[in-house]
One Martini backbone bead per residue (centre of mass of N, CA, C, O) as a GRO file, in nm:
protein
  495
    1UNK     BB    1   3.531   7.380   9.923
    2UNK     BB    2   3.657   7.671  10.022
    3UNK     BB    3   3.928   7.779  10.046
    4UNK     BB    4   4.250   7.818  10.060
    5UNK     BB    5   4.551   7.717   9.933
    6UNK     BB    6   4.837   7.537  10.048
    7UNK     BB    7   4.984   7.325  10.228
    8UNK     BB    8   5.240   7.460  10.447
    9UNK     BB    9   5.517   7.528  10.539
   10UNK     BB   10   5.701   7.805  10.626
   11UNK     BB   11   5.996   7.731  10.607
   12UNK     BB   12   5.966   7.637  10.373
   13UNK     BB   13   6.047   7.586  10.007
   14UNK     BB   14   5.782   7.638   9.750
   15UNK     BB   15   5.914   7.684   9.452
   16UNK     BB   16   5.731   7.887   9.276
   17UNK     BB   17   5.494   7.751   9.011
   18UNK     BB   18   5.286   7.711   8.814
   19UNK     BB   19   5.195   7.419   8.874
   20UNK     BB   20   5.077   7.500   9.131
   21UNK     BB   21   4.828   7.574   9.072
   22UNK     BB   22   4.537   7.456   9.192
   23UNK     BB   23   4.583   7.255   9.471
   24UNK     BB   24   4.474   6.990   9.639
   25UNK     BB   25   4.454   6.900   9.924
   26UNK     BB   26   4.545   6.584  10.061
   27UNK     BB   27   4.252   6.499  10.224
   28UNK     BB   28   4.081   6.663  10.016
   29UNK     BB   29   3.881   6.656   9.736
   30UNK     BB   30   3.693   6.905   9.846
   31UNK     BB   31   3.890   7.114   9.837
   32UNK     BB   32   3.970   7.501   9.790
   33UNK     BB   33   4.248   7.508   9.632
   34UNK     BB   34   4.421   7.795   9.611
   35UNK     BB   35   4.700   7.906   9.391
   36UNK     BB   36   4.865   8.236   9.381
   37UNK     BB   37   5.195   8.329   9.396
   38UNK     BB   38   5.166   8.570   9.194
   39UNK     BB   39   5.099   8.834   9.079
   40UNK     BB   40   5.089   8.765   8.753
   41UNK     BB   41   4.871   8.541   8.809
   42UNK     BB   42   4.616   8.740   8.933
   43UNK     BB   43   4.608   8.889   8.671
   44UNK     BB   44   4.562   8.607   8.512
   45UNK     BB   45   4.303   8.530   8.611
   46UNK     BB   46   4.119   8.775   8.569
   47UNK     BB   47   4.231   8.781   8.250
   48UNK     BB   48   4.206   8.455   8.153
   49UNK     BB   49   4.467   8.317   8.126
   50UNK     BB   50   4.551   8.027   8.019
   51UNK     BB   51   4.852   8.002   8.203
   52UNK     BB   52   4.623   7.975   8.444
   53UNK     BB   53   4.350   7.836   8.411
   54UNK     BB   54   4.456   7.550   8.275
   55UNK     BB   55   4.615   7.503   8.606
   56UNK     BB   56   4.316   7.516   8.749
   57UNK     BB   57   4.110   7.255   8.917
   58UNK     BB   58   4.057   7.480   9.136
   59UNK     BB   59   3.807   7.697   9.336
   60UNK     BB   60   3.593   7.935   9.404
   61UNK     BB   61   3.289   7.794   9.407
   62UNK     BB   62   3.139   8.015   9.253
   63UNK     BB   63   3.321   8.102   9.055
   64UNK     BB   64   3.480   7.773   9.047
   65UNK     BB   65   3.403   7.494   8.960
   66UNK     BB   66   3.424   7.187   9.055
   67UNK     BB   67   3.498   6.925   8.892
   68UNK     BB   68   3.243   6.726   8.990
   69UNK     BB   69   3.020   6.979   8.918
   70UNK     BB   70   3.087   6.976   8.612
   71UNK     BB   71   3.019   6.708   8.536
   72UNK     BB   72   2.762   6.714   8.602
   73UNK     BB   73   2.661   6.939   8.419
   74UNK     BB   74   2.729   6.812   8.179
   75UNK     BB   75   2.546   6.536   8.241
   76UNK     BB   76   2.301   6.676   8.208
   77UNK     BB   77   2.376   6.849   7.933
   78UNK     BB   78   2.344   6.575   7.752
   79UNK     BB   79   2.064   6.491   7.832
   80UNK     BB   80   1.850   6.771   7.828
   81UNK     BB   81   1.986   6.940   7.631
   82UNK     BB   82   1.992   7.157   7.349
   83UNK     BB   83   2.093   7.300   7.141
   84UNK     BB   84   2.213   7.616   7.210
   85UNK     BB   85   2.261   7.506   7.525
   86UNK     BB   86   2.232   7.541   7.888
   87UNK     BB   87   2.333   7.464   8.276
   88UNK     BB   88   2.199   7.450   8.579
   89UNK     BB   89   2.242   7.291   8.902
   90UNK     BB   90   2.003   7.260   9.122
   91UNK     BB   91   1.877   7.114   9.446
   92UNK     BB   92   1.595   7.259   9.420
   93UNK     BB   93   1.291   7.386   9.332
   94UNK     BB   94   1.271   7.642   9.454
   95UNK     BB   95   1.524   7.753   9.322
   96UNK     BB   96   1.449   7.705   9.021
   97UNK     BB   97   1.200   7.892   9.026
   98UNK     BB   98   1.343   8.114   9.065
   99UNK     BB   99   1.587   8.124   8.859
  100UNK     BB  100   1.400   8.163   8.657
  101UNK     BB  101   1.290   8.406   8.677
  102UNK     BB  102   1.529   8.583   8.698
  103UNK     BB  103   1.631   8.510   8.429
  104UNK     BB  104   1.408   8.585   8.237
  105UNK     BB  105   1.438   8.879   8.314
  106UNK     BB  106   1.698   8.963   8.247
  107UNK     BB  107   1.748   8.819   7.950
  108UNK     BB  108   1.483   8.807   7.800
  109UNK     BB  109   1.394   8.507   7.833
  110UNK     BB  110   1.329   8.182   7.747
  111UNK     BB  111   1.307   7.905   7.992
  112UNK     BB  112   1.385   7.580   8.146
  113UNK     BB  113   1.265   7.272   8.331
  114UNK     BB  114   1.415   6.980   8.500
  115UNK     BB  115   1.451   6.672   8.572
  116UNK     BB  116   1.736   6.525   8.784
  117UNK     BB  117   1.762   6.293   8.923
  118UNK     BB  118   1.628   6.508   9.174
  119UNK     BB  119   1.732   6.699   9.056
  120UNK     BB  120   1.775   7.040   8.913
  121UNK     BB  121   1.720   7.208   8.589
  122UNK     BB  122   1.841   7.470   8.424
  123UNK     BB  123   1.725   7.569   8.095
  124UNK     BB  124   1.954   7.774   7.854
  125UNK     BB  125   2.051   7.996   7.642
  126UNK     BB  126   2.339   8.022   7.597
  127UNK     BB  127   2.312   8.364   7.588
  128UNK     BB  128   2.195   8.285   7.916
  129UNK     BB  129   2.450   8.181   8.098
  130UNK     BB  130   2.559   8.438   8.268
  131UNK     BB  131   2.286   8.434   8.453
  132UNK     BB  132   2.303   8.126   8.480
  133UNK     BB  133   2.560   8.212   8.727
  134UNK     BB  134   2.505   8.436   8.893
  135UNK     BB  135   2.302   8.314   9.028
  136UNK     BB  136   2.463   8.080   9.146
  137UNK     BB  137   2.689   8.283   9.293
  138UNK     BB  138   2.526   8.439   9.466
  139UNK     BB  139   2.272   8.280   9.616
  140UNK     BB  140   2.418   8.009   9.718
  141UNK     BB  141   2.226   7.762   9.537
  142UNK     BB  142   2.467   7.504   9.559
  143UNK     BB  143   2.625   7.213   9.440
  144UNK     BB  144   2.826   7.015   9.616
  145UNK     BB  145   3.086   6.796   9.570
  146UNK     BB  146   2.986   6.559   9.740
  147UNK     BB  147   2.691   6.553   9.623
  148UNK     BB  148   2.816   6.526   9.318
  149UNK     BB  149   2.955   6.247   9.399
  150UNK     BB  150   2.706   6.103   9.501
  151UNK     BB  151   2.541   6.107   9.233
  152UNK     BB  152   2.759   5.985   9.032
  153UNK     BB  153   2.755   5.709   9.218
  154UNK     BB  154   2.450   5.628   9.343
  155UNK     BB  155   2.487   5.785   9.660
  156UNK     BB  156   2.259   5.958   9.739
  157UNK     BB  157   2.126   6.146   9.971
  158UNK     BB  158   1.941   6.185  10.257
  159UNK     BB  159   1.854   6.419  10.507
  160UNK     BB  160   1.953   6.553  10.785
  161UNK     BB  161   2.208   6.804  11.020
  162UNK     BB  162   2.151   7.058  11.097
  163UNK     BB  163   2.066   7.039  11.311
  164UNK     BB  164   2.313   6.951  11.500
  165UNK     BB  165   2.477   7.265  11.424
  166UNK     BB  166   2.283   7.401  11.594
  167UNK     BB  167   2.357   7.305  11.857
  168UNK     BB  168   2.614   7.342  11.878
  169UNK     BB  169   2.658   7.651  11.833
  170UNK     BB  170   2.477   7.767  12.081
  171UNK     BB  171   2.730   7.710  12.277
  172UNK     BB  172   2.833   7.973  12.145
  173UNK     BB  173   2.596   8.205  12.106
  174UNK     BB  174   2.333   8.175  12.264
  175UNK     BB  175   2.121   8.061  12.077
  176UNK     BB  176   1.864   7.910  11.999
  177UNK     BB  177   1.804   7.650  11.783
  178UNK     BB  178   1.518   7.742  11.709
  179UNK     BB  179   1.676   8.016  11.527
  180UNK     BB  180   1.915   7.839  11.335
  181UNK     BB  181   2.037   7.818  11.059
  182UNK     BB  182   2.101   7.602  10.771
  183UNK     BB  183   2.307   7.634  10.472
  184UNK     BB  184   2.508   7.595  10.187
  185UNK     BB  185   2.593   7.900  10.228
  186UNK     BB  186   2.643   8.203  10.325
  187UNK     BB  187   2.497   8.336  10.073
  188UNK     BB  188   2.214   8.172  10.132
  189UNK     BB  189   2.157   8.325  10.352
  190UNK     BB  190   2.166   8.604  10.292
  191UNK     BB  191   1.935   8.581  10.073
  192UNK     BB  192   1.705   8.457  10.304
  193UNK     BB  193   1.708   8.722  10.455
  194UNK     BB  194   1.614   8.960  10.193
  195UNK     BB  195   1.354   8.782  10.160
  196UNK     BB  196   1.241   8.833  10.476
  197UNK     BB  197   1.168   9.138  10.396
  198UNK     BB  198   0.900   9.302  10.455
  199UNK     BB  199   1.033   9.573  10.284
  200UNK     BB  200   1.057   9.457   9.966
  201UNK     BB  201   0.762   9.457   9.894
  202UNK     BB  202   0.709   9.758   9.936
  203UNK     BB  203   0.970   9.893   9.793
  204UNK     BB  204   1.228   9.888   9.919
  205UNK     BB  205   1.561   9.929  10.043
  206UNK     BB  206   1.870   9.912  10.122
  207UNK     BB  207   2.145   9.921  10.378
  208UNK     BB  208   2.485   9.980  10.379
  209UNK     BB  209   2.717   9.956  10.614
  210UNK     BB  210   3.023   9.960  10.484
  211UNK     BB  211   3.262   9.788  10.336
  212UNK     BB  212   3.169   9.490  10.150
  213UNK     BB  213   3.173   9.226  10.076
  214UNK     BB  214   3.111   9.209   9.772
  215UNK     BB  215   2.831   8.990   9.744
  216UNK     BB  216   2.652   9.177   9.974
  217UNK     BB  217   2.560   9.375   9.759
  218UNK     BB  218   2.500   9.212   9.492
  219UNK     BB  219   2.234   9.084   9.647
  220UNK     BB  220   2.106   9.362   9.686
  221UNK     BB  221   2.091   9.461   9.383
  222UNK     BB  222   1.970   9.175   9.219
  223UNK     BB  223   1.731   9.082   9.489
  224UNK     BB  224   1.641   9.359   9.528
  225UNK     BB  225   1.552   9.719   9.512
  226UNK     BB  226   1.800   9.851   9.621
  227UNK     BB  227   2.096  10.008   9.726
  228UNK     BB  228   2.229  10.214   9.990
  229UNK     BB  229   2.565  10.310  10.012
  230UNK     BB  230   2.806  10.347  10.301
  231UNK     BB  231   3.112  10.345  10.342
  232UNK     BB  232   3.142  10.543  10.615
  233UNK     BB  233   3.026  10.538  10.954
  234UNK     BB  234   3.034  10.866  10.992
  235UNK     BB  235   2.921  11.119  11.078
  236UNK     BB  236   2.719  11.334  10.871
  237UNK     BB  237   2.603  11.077  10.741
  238UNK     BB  238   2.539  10.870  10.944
  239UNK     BB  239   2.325  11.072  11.092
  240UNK     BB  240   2.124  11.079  10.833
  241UNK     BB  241   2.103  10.745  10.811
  242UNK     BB  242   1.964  10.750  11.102
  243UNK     BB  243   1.704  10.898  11.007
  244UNK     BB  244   1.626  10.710  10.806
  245UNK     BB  245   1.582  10.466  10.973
  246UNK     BB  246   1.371  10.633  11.187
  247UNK     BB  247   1.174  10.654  10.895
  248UNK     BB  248   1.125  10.379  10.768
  249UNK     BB  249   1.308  10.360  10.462
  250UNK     BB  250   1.361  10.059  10.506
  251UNK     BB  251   1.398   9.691  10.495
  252UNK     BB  252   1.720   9.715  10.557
  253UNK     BB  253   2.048   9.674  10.781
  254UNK     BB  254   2.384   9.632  10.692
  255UNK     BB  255   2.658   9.461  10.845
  256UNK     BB  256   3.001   9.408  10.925
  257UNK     BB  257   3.207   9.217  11.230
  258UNK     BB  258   3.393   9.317  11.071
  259UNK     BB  259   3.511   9.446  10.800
  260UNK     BB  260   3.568   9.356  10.448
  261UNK     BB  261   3.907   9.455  10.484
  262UNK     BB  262   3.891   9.682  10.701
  263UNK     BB  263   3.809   9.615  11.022
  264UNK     BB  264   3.499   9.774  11.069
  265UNK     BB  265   3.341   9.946  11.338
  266UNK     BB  266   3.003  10.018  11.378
  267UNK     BB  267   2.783  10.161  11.548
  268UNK     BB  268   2.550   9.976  11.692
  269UNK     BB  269   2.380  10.150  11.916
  270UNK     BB  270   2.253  10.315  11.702
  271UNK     BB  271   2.151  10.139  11.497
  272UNK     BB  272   1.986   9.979  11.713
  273UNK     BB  273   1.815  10.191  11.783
  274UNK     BB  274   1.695  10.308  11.508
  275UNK     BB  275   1.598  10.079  11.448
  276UNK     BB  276   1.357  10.032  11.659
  277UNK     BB  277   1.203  10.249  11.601
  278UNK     BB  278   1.094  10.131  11.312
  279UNK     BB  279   1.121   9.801  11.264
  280UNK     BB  280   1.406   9.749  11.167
  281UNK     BB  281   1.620   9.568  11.004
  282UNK     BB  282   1.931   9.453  11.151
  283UNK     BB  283   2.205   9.278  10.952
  284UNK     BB  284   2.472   9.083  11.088
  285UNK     BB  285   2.800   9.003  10.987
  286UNK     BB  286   3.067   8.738  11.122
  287UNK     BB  287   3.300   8.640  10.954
  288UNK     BB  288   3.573   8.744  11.025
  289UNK     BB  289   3.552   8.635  11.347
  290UNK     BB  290   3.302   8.549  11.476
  291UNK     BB  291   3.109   8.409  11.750
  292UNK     BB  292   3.364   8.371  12.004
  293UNK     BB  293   3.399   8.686  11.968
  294UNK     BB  294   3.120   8.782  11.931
  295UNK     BB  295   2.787   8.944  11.967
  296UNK     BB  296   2.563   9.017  11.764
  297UNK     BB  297   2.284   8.985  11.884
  298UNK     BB  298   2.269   9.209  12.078
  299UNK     BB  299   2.180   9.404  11.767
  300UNK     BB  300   2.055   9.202  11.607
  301UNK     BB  301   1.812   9.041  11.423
  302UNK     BB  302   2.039   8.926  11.232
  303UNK     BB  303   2.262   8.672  11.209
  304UNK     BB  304   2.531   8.630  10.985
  305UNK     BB  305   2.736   8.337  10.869
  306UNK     BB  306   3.039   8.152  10.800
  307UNK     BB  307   3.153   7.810  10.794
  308UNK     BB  308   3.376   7.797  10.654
  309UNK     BB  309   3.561   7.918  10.805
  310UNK     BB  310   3.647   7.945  11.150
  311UNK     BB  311   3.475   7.725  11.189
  312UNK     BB  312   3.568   7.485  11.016
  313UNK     BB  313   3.924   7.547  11.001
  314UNK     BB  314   3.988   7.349  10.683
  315UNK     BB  315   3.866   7.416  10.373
  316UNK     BB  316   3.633   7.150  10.332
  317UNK     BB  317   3.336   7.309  10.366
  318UNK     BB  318   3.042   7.445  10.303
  319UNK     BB  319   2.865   7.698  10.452
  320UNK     BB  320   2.542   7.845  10.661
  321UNK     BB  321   2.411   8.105  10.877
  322UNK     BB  322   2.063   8.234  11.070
  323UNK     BB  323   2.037   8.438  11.312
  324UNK     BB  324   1.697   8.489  11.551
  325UNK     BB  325   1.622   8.728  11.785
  326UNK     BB  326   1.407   8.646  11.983
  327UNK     BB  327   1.312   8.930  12.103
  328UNK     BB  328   1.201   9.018  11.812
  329UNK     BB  329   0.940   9.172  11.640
  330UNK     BB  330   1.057   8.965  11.380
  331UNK     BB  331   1.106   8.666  11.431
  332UNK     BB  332   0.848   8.511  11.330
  333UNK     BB  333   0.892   8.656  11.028
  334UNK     BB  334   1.194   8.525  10.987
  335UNK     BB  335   1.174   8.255  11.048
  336UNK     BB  336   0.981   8.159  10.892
  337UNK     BB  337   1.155   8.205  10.640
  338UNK     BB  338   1.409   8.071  10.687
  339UNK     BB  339   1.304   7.754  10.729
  340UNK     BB  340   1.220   7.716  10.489
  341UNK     BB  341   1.475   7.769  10.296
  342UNK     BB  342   1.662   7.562  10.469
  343UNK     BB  343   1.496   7.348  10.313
  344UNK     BB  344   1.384   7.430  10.027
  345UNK     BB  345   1.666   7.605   9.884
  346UNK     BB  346   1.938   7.537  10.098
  347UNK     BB  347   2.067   7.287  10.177
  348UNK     BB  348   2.251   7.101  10.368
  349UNK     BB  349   2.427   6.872  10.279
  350UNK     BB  350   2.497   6.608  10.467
  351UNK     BB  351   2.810   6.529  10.422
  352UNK     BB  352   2.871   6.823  10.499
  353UNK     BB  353   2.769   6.840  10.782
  354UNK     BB  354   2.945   6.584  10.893
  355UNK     BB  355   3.218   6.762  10.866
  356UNK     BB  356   3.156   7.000  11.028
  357UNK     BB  357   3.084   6.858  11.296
  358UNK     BB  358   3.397   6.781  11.320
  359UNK     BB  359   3.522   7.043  11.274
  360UNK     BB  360   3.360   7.193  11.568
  361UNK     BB  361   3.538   7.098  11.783
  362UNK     BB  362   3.799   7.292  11.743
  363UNK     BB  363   3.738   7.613  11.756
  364UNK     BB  364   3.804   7.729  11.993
  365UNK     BB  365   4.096   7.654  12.004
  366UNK     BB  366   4.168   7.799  11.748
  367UNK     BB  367   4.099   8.095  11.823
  368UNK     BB  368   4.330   8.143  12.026
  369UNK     BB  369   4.557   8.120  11.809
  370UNK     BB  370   4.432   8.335  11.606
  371UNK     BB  371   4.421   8.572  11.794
  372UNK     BB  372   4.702   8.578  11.907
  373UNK     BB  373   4.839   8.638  11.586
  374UNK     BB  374   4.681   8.844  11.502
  375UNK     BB  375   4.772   9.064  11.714
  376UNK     BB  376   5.086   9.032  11.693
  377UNK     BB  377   5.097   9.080  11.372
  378UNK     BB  378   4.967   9.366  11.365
  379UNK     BB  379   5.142   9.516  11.552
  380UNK     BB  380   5.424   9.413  11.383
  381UNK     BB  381   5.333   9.559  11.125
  382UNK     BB  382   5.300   9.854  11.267
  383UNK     BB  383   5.626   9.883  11.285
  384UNK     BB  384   5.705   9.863  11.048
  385UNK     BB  385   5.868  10.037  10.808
  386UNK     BB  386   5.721   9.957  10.541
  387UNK     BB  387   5.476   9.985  10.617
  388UNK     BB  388   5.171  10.214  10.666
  389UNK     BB  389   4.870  10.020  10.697
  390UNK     BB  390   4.647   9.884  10.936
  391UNK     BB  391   4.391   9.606  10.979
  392UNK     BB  392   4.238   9.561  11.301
  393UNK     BB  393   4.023   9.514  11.559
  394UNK     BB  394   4.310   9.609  11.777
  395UNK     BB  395   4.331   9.913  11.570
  396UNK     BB  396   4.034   9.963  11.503
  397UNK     BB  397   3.767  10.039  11.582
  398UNK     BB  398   3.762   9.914  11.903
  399UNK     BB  399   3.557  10.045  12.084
  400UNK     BB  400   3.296   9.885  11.895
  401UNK     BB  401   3.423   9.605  11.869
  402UNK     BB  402   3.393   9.573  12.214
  403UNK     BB  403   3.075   9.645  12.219
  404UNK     BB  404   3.072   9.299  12.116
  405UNK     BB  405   3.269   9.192  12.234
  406UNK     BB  406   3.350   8.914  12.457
  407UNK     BB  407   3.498   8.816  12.707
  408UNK     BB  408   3.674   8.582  12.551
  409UNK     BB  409   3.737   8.719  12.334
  410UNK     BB  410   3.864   8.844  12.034
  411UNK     BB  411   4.016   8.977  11.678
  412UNK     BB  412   4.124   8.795  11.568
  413UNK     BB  413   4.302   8.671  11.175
  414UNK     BB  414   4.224   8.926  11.053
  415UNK     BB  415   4.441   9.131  10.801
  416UNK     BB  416   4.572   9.415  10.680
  417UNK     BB  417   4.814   9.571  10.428
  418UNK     BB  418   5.017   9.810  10.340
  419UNK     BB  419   5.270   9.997  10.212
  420UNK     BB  420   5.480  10.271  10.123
  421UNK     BB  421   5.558  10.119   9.866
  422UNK     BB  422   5.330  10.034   9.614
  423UNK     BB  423   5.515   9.882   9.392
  424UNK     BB  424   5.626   9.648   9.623
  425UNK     BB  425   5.418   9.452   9.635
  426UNK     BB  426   5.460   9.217   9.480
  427UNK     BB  427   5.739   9.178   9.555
  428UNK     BB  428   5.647   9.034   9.824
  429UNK     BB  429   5.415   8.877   9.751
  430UNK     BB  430   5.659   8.673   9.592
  431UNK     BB  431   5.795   8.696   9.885
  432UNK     BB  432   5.581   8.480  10.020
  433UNK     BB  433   5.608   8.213  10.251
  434UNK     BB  434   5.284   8.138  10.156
  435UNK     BB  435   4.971   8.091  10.130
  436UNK     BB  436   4.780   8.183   9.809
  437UNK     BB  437   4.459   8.366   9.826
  438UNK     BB  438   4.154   8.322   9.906
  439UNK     BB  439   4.002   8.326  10.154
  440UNK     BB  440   3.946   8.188  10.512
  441UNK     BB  441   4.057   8.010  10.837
  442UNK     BB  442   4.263   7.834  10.780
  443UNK     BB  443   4.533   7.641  10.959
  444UNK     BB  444   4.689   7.849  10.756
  445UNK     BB  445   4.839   8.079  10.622
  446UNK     BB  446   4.672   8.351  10.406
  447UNK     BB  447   4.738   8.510  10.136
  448UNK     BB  448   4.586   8.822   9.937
  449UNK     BB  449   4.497   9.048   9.692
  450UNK     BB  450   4.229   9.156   9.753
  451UNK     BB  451   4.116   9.397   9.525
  452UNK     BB  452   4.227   9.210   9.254
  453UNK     BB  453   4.053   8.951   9.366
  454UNK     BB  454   3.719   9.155   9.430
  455UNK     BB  455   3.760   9.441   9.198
  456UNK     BB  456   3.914   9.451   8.973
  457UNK     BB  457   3.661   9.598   8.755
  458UNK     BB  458   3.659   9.816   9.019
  459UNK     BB  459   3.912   9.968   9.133
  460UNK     BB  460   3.844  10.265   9.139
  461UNK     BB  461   3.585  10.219   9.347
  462UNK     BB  462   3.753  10.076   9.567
  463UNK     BB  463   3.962  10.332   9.600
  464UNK     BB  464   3.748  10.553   9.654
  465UNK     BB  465   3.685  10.337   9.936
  466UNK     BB  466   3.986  10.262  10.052
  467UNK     BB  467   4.059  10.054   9.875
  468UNK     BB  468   4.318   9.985   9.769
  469UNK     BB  469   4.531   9.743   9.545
  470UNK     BB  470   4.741   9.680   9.723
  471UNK     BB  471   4.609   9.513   9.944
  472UNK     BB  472   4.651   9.288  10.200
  473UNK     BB  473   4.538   8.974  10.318
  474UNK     BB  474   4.519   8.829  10.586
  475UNK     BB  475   4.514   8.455  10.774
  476UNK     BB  476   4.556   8.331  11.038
  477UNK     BB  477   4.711   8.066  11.154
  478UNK     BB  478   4.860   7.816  11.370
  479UNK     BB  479   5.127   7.860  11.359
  480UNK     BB  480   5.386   8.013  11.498
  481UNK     BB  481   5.443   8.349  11.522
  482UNK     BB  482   5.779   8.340  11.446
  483UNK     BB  483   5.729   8.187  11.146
  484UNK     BB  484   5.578   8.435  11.031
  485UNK     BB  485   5.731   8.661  11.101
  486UNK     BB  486   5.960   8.572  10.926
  487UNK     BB  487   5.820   8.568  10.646
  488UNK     BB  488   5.762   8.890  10.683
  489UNK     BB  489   6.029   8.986  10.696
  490UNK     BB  490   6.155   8.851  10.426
  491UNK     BB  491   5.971   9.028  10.206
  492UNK     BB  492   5.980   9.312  10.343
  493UNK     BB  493   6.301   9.349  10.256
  494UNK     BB  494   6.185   9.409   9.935
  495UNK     BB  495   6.047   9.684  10.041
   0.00000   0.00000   0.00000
């Protein structure tokens, strides 16, 4: 239910009109198939206007709740809250009673739990409304789709599978399995992370080295003690970054392998040899090209990342790991806080599990057939004459991403690209005949206009960090390479 883009051959004439927003794949009614097909639909979703929100049926599932999950919250909230209350229903005991403080805190008002037929409800007045959507948004401690159908059909399950992922990923990672956490979501692996920093309650900040997937910044910033962040690890400030990190000013520093959408890649060995020094934790997330691809444990006291992405790569399932690095010296305090997390806060849903691990057995095969794409559709935008500006770890600092790179790795399927002439961005975007949209990892190739649909309200601070407003950012899928780059040939004509 993570997904983006509708299923579609490239060859194929896509006919692209309103009808098409936010159509669900075919085979799961779990896929989070966002279809935003043109430039004016993009930001026509970003200012809520009508005539494209009441066309999408789903969404990103944080920030767009599937219809199932919205179902359930209605049934909640018709059954326990009261006038001019609100409500969001959470998996967890423990996670519901973190989200009442944090409500509380934020919104400034008095806040209620109560249980529901095992699940639990944070009951809010309306308007802390938007603090416990936030919660539920960032924290990603989230009731999945298929969860909240068994639960409305009275077939909720117990029991969990996560081990079984666990053992499966290790075949990738090298990692033990009693290392490797899973959780429902990245984003609540990410927060299960953050809580884990033991300088954290010392008041402490974290570091964000590169510019990261938006909602890493944001977990940082709303559940940590605040973030100092360096958007490019490069000279005399990463030098800087680096004598505060041996001076023990941190209570974690975060980065991205390849960052996210620039696929940029830091300097690990600097980085993690200054965490060595003072025992500070470092945490790299590898969701843009995958654990097949990198070794971040190499250099990371714990790496996290994405199973929605490239693990699952069919769009139609959420979750999240956490590996921790056995010989890290802060293994046993960082791992005993995670398995509790894991298990207590955001446990992945067994049915979720189930598809998961179905969906595991073709990773490797798939990543062969995405390396070998994205590194040539990245190549040949980079002829192209229309082009500006490519970004992908294969043309991006490649040294420091080879320094993490795998022996049979490759550059993965994730890049980005600008125009000459960034006018003619929309008409492009609306003349690629491509599913179109948020998320990667998806088997169909997938693009969207990254910065206006994560950063719309602050595009200026995100051009200012090099991050254009016209950026595109492609998800190569499994297409035959010549069918991709005929589709971008076709649209690059337009500009």
């Amino acid at each position: 239910m993570h997904g983006g883009g509708v299923t579609r051959d490239l060859s194929a004439n896509p006919a692209w009109e309103e009808k098409d927003l936010g159509l669900p794949l075919p085979d799961s009614p779990h896929a989070c198939s966002v279809c935003l097909p043109t430039w004016d639909s993009v930001i026509g979703y970003e200012e809520g206007r009508d005539k494209v929100i009441k066309r999408m049926r789903v969404g990103y599932p944080r920030f767009f709740k599937h219809p199932t999950v919205e179902r359930l919250f209605d049934n909640a909230k018709a059954e326990v809250a009261g006038e001019n209350e609100d409500v969001i229903v959470l998996p967890t005991r423990a996670s519901v009673q973190r989200a009442h403080r944090w409500v509380e805190r934020r919104a400034e008002t008095a806040v209620r739990i109560t249980s529901y037929h095992g699940l639990q409800v944070l009951i809010v007045p309306s308007k802390a409304k938007a603090e416990a959507n936030a919660y539920w948004r960032f924290s990603g401690e989230v009731v999945s789709s298929r969860q909240a159908q068994d639960f409305l059909d009275g077939k909720h399950r117990e029991g969990s599978k996560s081990h079984l992922i666990s053992r499966a990923l290790a075949k990738t990672t090298g990692a033990a399995p009693d290392h490797t956490f899973i959780f429902a979501s990245g984003m609540a692996a990410v927060t299960s992370v953050l809580r884990a920093l033991p300088g954290l309650q010392k008041g402490k900040k974290t570091l964000q080295l590169e510019f990261p997937y938006v909602d890493c910044l944001k977990v940082q910033e709303l559940f940590g003690q605040g973030v100092v962040y360096l958007n490019e690890a490069v000279g005399e400030s990463f030098d800087e970054a680096l004598k505060r990190i041996r001076q023990g000013e941190f209570a974690g520093v975060f980065t991205e392998v390849p960052s996210n959408p620039l696929l940029r890649t830091v300097d690990l060995v600097r980085v993690a040899q200054a965490c060595a020094e003072s025992e500070t934790p470092f945490i790299v997330d590898d969701s843009a090209t995958g654990p097949f691809n990198v070794d971040a444990l190499r250099y990371a006291d714990v790496v996290t990342g994405s199973l929605t992405k490239w693990i699952s790569g069919e769009g139609d399932v959420m979750a999240g790991m956490a590996t921790v690095r056995a010989d890290s010296p802060l293994a046993a305090t960082l791992a005993g806080s995670l398995a509790i997390d894991a298990s207590e806060s955001a446990p992945l849903y067994i049915a979720d599990a189930e598809v998961l691990l179905s969906n595991l057995k073709g990773y490797s095969k798939r990543m062969k057939t995405v390396n070998a794409n994205g590194s040539e559709l990245a190549a040949w935008l980079a002829n192209h004459a229309a082009v500006a500006e490519v970004w992908h770890p294969s043309l991006t600092n490649r040294e420091n991403y080879d320094a993490v790179r795998r022996k049979n790795g490759g550059y993965g399927g994730l890049l980005s690209f600008t125009l000459k002439n960034p006018k003619k961005t929309g008409k492009v975007y609306d003349g690629l005949r491509v599913s179109k949209g948020p998320s990667f990892g998806t088997p169909f190739t997938l693009v969207c206009p990254y910065t206006m649909l994560a950063h719309y309200h602050e595009m200026e601070w995100a051009e200012g960090c090099g991050v254009s407003a016209n950026l595109l950012r492609v998800s190569c899928g499994l297409e035959a390479i010549s069918t991709i780059t005929a589709a971008f040939e076709e649209a690059l004509a337009l500009g």
